[in-house]
N, C-alpha and C positions, 0 to 999 in steps of 0.2 A: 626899060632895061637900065637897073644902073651901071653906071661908068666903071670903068673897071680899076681897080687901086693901083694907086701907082707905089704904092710901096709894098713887096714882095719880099717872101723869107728871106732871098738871094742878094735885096736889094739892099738889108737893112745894115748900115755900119757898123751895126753895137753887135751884130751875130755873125756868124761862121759855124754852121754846125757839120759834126764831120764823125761818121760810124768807128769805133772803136772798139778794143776789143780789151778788156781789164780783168785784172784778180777777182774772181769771186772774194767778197766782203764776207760771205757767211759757209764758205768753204770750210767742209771737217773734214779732216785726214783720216779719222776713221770711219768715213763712211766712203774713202775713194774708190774711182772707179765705179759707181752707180751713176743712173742717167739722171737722178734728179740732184746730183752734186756736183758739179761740172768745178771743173779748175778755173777757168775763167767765164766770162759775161759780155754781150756785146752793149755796150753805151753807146749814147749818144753826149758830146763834149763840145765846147763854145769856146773856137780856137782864139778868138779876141774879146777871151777872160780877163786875160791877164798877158804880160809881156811875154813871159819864159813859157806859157803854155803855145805860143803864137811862135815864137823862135824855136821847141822844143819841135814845132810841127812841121815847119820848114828846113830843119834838121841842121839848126843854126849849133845847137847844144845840141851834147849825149845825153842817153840816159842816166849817166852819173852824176852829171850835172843836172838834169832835171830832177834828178832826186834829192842833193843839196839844197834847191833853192825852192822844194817843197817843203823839206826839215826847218829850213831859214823862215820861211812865214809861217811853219806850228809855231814856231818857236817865239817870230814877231807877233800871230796874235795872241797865244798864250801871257806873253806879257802885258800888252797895250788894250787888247779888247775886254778883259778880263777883272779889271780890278775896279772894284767897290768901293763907296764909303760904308764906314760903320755906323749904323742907326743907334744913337743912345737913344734914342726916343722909346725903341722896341724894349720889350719887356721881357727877358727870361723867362722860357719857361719850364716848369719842373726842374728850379735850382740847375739849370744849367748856365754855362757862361756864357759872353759874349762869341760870336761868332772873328775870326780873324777873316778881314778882308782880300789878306794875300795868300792861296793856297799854296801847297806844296808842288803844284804841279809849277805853278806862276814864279817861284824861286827856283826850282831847277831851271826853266827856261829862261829867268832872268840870269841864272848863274852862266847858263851856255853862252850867252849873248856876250857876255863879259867877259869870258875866253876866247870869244873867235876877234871881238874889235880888234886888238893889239894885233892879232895874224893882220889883218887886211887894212888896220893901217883907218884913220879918221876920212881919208877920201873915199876907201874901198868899201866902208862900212857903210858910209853914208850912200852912194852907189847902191849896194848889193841892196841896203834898206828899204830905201827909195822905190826901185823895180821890183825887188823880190816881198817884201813885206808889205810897202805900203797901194803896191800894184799902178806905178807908175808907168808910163810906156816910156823907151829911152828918147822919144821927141821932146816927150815934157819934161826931163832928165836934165837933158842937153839945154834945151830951150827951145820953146817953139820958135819956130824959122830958120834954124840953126841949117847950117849946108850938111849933106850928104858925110861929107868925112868925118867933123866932128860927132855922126851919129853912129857912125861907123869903129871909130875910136872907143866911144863908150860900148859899146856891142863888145868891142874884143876884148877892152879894160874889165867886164863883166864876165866875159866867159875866164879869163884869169884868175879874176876872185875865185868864182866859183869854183877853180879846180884845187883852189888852196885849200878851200874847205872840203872838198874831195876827199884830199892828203888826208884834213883834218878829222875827220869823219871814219875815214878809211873804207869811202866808196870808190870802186874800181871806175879810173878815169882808161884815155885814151894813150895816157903815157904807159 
C-alpha cells in the first residue's frame, strides 16, 4: 500500500481554491433569458494569485477597488509584456512594410500609465505597480520580515491609491 502524500490540495501554499460565481464571457443580450445563456457562470479562482485577489477575498478592498487594480495590470501588462523587437532580418512580403513593434493598444496603455503616475505620486506608483502589476505580495513590498504594522501601513497606503484611481477612473468607491 503506498504511503499516503503528504502534500494535499488544502495543503499546498501556492493554491487556495474557492467556487465563484462571474460574468458570463460569452453572454448575448439578445438571446437573454434562455437557459443556455445564463448571465453569469460558476468558476473556480486561486485566491493566492495574486495580492488584490487574496485581499479582494478577505474583503480587505471593494469591488471598486478591485476593479482599478484589475485595469492597473491590463494596463501594466499591456505595456511591459507586450513589446518586441523589430526583426530586420525578416523579409516583406507582398511589398508590404515593416511591422511596428509598439501597437496601438501598448500606446494607449502606455499613455494611461503616464496620466495616473503624477495622481499617485512616484511612492504610490511604485506601490500600486509593484502589488497590482508586477503581483507582488505586500511582505515582499515591505520587506521580508518586516513587523506586522509596517505591512499593515502598506495595505492601507494601497487601498488609498487605489481609491484615487477610483475617482480617476470613475469607478464607484465607498465614499
Amino acid at each position: 500500500m503506498p504511503a499516503p502524500s503528504k502534500r494535499t490540495p488544502s495543503s499546498d501554499p501556492h493554491r487556495s481554491l474557492r467556487a465563484v460565481t462571474v460574468p458570463n464571457p460569452y453572454f448575448s443580450p439578445a438571446h437573454d433569458g434562455e437557459a443556455g445563456n445564463p448571465r453569469t457562470i460558476p468558476a473556480i479562482i486561486n485566491l493566492k494569485e495574486s495580492a488584490i485577489t487574496m485581499l479582494a477575498s478577505r474583503g480587505r478592498i471593494d469591488a471598486a477597488q478591485l476593479t482599478a487594480a484589475t485595469r492597473f495590470r491590463a494596463l501594466w501588462e499591456a505595456v511591459c509584456r507586450g513589446t518586441r523587437a523589430i526583426d530586420y532580418g525578416r523579409e516583406p512580403v507582398d511589398g508590404g512594410g515593416r511591422a511596428d513593434p509598439i501597437s496601438h493598444r501598448q500606446m494607449h496603455a502606455a499613455e494611461e500609465l503616464r496620466r495616473v503616475r503624477p495622481l499617485l505620486g512616484e511612492e504610490g506608483f511604485s506601490l500600486v505597480s509593484r502589488i497590482c502589476g508586477e503581483g507582488y505580495s505586500l511582505g515582499e513590498v515591505v520587506r521580508p520580515g518586516s513587523s506586522k504594522r509596517a505591512k499593515l501601513k502598506a495595505a492601507r497606503d494601497l487601498r488609498q491609491y487605489l481609491d484615487l484611481l477610483c475617482e480617476l477612473w470613475h469607478l464607484s468607491s465607498r465614499r
